[in-house]
C-alpha positions as CSV (number, residue, x, y, z in Angstrom):
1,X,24.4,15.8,20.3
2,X,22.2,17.5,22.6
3,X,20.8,15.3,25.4
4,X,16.9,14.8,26.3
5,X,16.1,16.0,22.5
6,X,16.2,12.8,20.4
7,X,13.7,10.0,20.3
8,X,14.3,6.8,22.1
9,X,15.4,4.5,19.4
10,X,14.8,0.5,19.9
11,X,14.5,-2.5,18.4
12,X,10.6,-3.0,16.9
13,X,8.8,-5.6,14.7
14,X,7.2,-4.8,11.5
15,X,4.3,-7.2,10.7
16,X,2.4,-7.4,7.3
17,X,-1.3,-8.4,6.8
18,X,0.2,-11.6,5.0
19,X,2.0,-12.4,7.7
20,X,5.4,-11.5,7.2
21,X,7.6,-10.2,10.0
22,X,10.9,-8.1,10.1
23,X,12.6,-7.1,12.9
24,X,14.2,-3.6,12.6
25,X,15.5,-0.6,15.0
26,X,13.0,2.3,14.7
27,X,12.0,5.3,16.9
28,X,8.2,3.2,17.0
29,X,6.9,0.0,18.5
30,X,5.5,-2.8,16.6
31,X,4.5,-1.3,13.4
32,X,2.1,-2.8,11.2
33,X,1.5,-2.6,7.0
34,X,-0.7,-3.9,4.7
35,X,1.8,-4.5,2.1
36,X,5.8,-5.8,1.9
37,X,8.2,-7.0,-0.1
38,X,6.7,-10.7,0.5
39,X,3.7,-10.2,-0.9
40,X,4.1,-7.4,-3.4
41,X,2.8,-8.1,-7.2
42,X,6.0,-6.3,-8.6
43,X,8.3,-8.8,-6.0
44,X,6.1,-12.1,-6.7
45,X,5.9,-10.9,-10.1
46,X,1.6,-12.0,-9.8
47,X,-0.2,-9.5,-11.1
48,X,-3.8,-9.1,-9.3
49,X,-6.5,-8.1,-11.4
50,X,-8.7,-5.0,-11.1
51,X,-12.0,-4.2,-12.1
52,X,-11.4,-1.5,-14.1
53,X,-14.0,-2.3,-16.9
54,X,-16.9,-1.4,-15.0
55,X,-15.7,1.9,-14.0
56,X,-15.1,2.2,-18.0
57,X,-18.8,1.2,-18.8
58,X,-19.9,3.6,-16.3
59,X,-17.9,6.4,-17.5
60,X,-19.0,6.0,-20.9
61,X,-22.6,5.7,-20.0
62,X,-22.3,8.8,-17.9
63,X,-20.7,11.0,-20.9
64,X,-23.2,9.3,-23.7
65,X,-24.7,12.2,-24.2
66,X,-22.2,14.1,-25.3
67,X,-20.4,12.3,-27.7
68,X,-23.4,11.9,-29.3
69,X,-23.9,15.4,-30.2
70,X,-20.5,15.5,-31.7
């Protein structure tokens, strides 16, 4: 390896927004996420719901107009 050319690599904390902390070796300092393992619907296996049926309504009221010529 070539010296003076590679990143200084060191041990760092990862932190989640629910509060979760790992402590890894990384080429960054303290690195935060909004998401992990911890709190991850597909890990918990809870599903959080999304709003998705007024984004339908509006859609449909939006195009109206031309499914009705059809």
């Amino acid at each position: 390896m070539k010296p003076d050319i590679h990143p200084n690599y060191a041990e760092t904390t990862i932190k989640c927004a629910c509060g979760h902390t790992v402590d890894v070796g990384s080429t960054r300092k303290d690195i935060s996420v909004e998401i992990c393992s911890k709190c991850h619907p597909f890990f918990t296996g809870k599903q959080k719901l999304v709003d998705t049926a007024g984004r339908i309504e509006r859609f449909r009221k939006k195009y109206e107009k031309f499914q009705n010529k059809s």
